[in-house]
MISE-597147 format. One line per field, with one value per residue: residue in one letter; x, y, z of N, C-alpha, C, O in turn. Coordinates in nm, 4 decimals, padded with zeros to 6 digits. Atoms other than C-alpha are relative to their C-alpha. Layout:
N
residuo: c(A; ...)
n_c1: c(X; ...)
n_c2: c(Y; ...)
n_c3: c(Z; ...)
ca_c1: c(X; ...)
ca_c2: c(Y; ...)
ca_c3: c(Z; ...)
c_c1: c(X; ...)
c_c2: c(Y; ...)
c_c3: c(Z; ...)
o_c1: c(X; ...)
o_c2: c(Y; ...)
o_c3: c(Z; ...)
***
This chain:
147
residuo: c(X; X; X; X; X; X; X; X; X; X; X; X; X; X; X; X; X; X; X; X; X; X; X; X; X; X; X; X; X; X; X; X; X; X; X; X; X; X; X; X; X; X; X; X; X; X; X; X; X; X; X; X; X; X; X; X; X; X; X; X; X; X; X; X; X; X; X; X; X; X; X; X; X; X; X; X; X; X; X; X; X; X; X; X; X; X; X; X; X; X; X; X; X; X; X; X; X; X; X; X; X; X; X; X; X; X; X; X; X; X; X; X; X; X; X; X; X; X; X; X; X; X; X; X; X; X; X; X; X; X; X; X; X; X; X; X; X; X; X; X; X; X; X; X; X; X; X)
n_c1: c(00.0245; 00.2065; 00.0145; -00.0287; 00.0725; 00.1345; 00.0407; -00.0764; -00.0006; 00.0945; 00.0318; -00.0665; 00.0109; 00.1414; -00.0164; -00.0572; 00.0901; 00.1604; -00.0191; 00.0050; 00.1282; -00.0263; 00.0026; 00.1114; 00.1357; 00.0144; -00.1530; 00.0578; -00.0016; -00.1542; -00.0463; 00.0096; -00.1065; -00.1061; 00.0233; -00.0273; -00.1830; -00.0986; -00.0406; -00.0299; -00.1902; 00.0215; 00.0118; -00.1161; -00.0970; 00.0313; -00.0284; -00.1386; -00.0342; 00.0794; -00.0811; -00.1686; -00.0383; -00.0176; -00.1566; -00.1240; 00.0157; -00.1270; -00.1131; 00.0441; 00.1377; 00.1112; 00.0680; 00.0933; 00.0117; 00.0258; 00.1370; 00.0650; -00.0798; 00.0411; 00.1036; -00.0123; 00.0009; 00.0601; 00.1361; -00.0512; 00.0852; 00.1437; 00.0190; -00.0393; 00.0885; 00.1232; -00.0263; 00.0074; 00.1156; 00.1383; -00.0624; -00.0189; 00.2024; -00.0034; -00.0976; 00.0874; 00.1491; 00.0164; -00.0186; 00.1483; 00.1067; -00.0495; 00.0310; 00.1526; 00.0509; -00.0004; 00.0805; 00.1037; -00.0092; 00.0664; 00.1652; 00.0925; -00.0151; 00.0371; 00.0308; -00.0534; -00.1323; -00.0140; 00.0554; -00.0338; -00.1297; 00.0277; 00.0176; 00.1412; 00.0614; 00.1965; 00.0787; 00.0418; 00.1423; 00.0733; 00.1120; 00.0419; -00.0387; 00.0021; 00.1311; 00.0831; 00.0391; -00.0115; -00.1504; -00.0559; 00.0857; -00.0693; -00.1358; 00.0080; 00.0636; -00.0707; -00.1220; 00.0373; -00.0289; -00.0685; -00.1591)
n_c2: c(-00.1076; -00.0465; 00.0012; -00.1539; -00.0302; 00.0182; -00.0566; -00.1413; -00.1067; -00.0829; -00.1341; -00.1190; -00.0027; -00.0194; -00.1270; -00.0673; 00.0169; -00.0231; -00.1727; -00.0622; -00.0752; -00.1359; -00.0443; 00.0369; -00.0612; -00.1305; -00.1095; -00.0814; 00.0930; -00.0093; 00.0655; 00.1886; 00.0427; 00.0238; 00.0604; 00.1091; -00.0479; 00.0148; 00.1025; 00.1303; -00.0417; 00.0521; 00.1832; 00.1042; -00.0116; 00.1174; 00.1535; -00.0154; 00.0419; 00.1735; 00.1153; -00.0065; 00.1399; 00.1639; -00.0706; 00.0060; -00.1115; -00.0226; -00.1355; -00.0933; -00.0244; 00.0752; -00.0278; -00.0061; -00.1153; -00.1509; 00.0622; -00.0701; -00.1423; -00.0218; -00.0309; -00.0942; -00.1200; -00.0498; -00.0538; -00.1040; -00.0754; -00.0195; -00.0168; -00.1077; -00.0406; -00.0362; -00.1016; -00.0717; 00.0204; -00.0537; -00.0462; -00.0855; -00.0195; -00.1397; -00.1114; -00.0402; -00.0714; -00.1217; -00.0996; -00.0371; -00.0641; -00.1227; -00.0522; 00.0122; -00.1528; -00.1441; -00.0170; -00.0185; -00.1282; -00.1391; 00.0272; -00.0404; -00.1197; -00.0386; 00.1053; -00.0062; 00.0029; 00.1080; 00.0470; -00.0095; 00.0968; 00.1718; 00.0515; 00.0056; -00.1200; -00.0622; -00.1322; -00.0109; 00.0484; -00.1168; 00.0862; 00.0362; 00.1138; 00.1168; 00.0728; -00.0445; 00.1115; -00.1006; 00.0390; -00.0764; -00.1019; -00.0477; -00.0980; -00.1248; -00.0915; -00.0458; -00.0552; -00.1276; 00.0224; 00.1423; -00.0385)
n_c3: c(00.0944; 00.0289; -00.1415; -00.0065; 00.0817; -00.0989; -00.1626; 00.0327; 00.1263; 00.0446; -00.1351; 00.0597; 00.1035; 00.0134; -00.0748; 00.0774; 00.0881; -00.0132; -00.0108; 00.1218; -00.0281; -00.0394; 00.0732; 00.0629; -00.0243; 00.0333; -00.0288; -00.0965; -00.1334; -00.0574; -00.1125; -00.0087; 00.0500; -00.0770; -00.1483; 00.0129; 00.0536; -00.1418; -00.0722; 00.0685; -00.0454; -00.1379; 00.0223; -00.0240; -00.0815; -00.1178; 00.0623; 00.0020; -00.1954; -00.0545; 00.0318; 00.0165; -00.0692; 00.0707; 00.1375; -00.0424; -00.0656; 00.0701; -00.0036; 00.1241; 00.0884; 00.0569; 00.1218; -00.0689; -00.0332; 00.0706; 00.0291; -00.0907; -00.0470; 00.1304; -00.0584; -00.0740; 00.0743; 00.1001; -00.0628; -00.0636; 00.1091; -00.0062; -00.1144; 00.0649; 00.0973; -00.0578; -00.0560; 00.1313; 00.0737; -00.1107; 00.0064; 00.1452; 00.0131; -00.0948; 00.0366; 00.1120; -00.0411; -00.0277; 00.1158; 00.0794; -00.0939; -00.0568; 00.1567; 00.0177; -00.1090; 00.0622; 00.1618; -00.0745; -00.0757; 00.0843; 00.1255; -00.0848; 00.0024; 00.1175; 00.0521; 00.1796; -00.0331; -00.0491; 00.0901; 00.1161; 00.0029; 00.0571; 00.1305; 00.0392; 00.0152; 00.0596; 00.0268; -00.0936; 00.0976; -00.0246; -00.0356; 00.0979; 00.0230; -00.1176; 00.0013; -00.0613; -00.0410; -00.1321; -00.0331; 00.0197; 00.0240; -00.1233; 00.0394; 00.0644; -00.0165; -00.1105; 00.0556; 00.0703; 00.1319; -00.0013; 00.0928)
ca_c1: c(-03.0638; -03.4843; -03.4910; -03.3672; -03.5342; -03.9117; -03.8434; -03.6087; -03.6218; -03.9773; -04.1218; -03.8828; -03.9485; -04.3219; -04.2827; -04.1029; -04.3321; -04.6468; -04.4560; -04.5768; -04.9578; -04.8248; -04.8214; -05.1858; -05.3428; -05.4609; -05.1363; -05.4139; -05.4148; -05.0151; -05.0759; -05.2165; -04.9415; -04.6986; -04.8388; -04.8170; -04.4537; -04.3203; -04.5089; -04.4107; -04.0394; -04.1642; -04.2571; -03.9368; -03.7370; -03.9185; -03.8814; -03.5187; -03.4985; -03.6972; -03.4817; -03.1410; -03.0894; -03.1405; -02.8315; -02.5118; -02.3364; -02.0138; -01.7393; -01.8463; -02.1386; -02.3666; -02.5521; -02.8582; -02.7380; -02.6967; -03.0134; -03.1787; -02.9857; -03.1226; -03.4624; -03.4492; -03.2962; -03.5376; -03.8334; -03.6167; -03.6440; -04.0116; -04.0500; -03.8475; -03.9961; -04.3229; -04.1780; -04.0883; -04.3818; -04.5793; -04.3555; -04.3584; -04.8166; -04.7640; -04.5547; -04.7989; -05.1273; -05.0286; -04.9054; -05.2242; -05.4275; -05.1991; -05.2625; -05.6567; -05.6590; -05.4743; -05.6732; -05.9918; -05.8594; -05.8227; -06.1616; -06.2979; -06.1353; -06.2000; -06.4030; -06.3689; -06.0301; -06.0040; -06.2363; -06.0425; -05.7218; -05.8828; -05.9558; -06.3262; -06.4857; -06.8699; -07.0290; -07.1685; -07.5522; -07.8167; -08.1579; -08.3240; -08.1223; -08.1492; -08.4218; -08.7095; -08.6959; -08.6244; -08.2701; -08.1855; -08.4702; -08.3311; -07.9849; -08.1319; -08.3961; -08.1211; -07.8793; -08.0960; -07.9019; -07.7198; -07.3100)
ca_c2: c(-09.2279; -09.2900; -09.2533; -08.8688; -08.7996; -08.9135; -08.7694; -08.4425; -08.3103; -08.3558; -08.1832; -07.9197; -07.9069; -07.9153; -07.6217; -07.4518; -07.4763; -07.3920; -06.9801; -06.9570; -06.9520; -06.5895; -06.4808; -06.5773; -06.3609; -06.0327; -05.7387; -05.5522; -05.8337; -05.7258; -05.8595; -06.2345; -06.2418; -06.1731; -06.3973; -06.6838; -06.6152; -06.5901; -06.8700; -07.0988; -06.9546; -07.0525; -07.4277; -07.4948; -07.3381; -07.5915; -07.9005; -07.7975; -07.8167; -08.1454; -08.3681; -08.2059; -08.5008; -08.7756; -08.5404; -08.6576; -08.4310; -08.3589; -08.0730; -08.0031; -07.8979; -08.1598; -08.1916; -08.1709; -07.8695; -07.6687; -07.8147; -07.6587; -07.3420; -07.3211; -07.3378; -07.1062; -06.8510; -06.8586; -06.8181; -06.5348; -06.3860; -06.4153; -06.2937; -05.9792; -05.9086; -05.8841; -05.6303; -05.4458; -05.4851; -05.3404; -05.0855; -04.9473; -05.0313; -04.7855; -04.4991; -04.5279; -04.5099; -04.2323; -04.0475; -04.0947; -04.0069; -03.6828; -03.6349; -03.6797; -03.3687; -03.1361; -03.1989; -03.1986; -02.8563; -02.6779; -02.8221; -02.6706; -02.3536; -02.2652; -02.5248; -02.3674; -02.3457; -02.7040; -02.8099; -02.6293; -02.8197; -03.1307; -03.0553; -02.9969; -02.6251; -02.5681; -02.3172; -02.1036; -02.1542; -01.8725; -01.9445; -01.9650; -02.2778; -02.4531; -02.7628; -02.6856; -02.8244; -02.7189; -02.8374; -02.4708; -02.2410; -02.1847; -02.0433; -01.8559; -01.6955; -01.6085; -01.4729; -01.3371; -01.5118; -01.8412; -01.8481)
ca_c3: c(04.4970; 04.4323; 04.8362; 04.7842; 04.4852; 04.6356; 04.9942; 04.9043; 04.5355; 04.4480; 04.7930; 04.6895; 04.3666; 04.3983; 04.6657; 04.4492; 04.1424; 04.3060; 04.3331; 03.9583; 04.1780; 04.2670; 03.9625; 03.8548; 04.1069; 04.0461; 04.0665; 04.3144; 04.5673; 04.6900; 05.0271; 04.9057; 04.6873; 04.9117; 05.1947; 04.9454; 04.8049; 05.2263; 05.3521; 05.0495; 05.1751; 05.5309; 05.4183; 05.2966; 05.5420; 05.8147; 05.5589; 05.5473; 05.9639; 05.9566; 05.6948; 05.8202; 06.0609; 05.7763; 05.5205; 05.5767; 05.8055; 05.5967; 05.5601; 05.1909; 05.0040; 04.8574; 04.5143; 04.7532; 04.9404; 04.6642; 04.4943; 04.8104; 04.8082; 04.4542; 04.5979; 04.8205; 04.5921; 04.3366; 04.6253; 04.7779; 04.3966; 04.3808; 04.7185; 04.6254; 04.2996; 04.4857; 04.6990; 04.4167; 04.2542; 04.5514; 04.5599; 04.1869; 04.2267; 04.5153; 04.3691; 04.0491; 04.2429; 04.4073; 04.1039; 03.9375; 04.2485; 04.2871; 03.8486; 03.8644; 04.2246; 03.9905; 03.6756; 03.9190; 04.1052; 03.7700; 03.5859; 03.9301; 03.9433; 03.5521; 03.3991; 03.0250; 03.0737; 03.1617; 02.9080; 02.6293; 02.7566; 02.6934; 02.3646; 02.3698; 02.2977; 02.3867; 02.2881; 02.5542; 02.5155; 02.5074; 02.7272; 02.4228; 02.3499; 02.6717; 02.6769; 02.9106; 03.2569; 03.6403; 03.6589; 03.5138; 03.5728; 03.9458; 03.8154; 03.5632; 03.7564; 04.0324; 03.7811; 03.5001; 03.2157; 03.1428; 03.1084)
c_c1: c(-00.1496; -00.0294; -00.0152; -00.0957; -00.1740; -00.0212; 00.1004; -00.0590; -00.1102; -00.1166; 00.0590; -00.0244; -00.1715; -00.0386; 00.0239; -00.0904; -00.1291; 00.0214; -00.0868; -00.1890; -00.0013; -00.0639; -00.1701; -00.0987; 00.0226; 00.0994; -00.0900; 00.0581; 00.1613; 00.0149; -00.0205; 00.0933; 00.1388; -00.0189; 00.0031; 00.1516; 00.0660; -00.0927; 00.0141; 00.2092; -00.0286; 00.0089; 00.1302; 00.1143; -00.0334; 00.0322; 00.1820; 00.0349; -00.0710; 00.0590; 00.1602; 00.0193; 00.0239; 00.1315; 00.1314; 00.0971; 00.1573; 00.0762; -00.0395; -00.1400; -00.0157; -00.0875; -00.1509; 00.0135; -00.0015; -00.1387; -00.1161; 00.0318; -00.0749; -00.1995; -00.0398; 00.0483; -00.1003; -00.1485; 00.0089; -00.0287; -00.1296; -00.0364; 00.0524; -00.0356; -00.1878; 00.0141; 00.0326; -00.1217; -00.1369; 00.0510; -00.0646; -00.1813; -00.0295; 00.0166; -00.1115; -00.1325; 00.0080; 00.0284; -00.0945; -00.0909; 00.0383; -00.0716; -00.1787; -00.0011; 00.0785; -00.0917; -00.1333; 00.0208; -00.0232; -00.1588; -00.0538; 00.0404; -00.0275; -00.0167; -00.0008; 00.1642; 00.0584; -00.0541; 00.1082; 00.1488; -00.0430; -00.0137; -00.1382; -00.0044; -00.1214; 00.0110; -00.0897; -00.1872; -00.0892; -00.1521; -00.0949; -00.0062; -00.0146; -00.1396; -00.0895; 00.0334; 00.0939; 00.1505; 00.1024; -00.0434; 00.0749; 00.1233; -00.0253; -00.1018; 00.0910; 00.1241; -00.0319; 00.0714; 00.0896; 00.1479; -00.0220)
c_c2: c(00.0265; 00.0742; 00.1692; 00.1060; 00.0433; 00.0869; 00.1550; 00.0986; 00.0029; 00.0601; 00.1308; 00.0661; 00.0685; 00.2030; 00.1089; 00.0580; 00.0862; 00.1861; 00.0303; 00.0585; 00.1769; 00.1107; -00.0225; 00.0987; 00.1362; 00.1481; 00.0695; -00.0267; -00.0444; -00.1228; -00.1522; -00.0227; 00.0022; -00.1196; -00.1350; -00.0050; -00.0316; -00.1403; -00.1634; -00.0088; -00.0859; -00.1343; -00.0222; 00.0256; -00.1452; -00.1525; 00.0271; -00.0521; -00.1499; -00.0674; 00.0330; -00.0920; -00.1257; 00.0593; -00.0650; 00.1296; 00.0004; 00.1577; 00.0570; -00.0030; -00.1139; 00.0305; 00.0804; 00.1481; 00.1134; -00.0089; 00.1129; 00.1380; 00.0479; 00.0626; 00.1116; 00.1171; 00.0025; 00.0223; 00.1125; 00.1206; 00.0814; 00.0861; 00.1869; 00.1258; 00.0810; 00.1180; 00.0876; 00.0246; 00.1189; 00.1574; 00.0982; -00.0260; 00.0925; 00.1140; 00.0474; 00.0359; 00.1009; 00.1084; 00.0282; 00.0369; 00.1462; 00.0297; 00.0205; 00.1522; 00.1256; -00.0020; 00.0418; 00.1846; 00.0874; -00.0178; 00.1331; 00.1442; 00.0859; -00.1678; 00.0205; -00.0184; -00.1696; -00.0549; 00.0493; -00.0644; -00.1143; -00.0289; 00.0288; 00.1936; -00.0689; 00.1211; 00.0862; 00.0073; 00.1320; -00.0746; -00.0387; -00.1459; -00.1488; -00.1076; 00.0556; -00.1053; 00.0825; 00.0031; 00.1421; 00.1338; 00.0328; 00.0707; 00.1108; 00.1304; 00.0776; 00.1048; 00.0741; -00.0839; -00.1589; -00.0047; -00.0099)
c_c3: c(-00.0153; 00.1162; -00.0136; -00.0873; 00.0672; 00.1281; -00.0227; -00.0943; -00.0358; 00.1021; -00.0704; -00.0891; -00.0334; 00.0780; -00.0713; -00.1248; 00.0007; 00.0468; -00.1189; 00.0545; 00.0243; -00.1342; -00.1149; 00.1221; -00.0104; 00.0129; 00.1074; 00.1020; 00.0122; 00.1138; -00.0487; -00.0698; 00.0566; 00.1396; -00.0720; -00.0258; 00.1664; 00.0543; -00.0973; 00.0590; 00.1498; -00.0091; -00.0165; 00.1231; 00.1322; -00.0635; -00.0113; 00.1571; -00.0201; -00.0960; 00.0377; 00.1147; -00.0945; -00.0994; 00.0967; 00.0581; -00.0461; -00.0377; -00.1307; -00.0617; -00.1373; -00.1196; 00.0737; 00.0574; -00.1097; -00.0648; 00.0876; 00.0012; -00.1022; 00.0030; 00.0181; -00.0661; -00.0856; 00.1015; 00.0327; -00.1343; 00.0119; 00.0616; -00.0209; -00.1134; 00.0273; 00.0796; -00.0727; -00.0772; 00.1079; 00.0179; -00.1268; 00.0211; 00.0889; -00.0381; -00.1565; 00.0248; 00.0529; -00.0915; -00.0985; 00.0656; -00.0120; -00.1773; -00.0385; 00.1754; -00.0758; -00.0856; 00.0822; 00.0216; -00.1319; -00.1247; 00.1451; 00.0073; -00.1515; -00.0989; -00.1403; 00.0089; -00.0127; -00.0918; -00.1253; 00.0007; -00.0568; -00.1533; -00.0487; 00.0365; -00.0037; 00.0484; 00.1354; -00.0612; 00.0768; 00.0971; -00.0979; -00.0321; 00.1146; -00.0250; 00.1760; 00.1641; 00.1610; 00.0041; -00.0145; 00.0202; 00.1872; -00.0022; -00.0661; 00.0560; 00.1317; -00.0533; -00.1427; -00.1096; 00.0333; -00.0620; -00.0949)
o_c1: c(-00.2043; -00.0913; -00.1195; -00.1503; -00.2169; -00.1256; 00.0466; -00.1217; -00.1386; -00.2068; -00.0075; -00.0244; -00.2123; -00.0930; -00.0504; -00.1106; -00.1876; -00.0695; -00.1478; -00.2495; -00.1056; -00.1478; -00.1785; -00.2205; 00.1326; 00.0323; -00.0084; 00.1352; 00.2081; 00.0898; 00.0615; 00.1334; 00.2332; 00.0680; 00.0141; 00.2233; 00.1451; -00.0181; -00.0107; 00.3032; 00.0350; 00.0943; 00.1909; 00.1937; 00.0488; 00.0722; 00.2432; 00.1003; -00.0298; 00.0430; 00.2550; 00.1147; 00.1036; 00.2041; 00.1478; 00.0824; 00.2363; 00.0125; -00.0517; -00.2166; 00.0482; -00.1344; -00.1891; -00.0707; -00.0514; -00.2158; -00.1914; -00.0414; -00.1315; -00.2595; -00.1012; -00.0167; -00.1193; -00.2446; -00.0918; -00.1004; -00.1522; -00.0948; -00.0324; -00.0392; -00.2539; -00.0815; -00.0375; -00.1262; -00.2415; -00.0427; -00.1393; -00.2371; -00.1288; -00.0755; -00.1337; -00.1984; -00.0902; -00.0223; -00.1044; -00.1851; -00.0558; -00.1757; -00.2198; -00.0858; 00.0480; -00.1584; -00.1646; -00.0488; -00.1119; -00.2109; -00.0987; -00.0564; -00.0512; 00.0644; 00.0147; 00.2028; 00.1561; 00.0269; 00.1451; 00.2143; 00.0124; 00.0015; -00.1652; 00.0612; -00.1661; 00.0629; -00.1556; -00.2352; -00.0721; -00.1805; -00.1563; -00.1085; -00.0141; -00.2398; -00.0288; 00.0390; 00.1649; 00.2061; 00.2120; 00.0230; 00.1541; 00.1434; 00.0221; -00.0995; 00.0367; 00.1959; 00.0384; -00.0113; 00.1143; 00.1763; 00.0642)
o_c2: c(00.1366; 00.1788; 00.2276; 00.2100; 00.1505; 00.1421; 00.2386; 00.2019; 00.1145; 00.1290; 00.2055; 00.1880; 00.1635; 00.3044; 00.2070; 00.1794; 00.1498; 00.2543; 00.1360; 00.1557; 00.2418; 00.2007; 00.0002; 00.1128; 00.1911; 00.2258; 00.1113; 00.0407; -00.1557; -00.2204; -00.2370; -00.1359; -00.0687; -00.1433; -00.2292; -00.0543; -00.1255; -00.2244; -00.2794; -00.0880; -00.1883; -00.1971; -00.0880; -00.0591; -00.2245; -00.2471; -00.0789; -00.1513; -00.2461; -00.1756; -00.0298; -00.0263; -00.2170; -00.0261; -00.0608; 00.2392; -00.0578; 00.2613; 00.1792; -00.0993; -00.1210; 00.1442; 00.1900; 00.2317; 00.2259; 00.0795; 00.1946; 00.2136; 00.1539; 00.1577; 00.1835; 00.2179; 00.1232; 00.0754; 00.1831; 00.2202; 00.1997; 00.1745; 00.2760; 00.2483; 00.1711; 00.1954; 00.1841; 00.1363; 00.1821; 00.2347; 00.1950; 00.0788; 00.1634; 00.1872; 00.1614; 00.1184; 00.1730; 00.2190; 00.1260; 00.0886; 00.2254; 00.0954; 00.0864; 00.2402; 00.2423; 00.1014; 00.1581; 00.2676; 00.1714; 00.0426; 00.2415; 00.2201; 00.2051; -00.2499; -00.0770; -00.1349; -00.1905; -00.1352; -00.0462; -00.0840; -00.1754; -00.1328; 00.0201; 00.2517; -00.1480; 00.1905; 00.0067; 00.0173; 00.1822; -00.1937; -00.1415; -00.2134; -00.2715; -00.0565; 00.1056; -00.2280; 00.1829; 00.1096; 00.1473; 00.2344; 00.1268; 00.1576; 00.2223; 00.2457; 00.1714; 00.1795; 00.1621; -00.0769; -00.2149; 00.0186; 00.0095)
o_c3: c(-00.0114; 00.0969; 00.0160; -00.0505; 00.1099; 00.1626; 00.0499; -00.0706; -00.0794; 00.0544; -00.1422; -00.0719; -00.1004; 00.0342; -00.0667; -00.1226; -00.0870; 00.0940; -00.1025; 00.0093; 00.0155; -00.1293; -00.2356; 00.1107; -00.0054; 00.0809; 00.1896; 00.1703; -00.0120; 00.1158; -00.0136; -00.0428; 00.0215; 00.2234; 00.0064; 00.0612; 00.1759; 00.1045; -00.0642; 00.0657; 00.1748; 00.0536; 00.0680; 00.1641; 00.1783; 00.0043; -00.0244; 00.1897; 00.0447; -00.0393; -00.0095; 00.1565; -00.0727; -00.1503; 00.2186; 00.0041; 00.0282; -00.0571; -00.1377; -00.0613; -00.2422; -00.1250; 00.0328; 00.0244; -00.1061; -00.0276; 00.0346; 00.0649; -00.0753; -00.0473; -00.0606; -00.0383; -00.1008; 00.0459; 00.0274; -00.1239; 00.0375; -00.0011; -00.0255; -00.1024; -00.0243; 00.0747; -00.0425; -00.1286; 00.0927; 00.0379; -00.1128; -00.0116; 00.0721; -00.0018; -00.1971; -00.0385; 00.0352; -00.0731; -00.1725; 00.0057; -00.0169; -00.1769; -00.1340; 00.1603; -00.0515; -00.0901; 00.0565; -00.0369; -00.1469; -00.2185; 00.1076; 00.0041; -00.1324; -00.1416; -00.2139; 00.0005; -00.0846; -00.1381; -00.1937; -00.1016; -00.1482; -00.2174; -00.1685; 00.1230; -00.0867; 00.1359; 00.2024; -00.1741; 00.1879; 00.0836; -00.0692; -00.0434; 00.1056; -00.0750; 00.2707; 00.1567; 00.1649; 00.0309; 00.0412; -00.0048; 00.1805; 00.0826; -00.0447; 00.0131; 00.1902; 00.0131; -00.1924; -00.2005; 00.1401; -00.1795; -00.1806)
***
């Protein structure tokens, strides 16, 4: 019984455990989180091939096999979730990329317009009002007045 414990369940166990690292790194970093999630799936699948010679090789299912099965589903979870996850961080960056080129297109095609959506009114300003300084004297001397 210790024999199984020591050399089976806490390998397994530990394997198992060390998914919760997934979840500590950054939701950006999809791919490192998925590349730990499949090759913590990878580890056990190979520690599975390398003690199935010492398991008793019997017609029914074992505390151990399901134990393992148990494993393995909750990495397959993880593993899933992340795909999901990458998924729905996909579908949202592009819906906020696509929501920031309209808002952009109509600031750019009528920038009062766009401004008074937001909420903000200015005033259109006389040259009078403007502060002194080149940044405006090129528009106005090309156009004679200031929107």
């Amino acid at each position: 019984m210790f024999y199984w414990l020591i050399n089976l369940v806490l390998p397994m166990y530990i394997m198992t455990a060390c998914l919760g690292a997934v979840f500590f790194v950054p939701p950006g970093d999809m791919a490192d989180r998925c590349s730990i999630s499949l090759t913590i799936l990878l580890t056990q699948v190979g520690f599975k091939y390398s003690i199935g010679d010492k398991l008793p090789s019997v017609s029914y299912i074992t505390y151990i096999d399901v134990y393992m099965l148990l494993c393995f589903g909750v990495t397959f979870i993880v593993v899933i979730m992340q795909a999901i996850a990458a998924a729905l961080t996909l579908t949202l960056t592009l819906t906020l990329a696509h929501a920031r080129a309209v808002a952009l297109a109509q600031a750019l095609s009528n920038p009062m317009q766009a401004i008074a959506a937001a909420g903000a009114y200015i005033e259109p300003m006389t040259i009078d009002e403007l502060p002194p300084g080149p940044w405006w004297n090129s528009f106005v001397l090309e156009h004679g007045a200031w929107p």
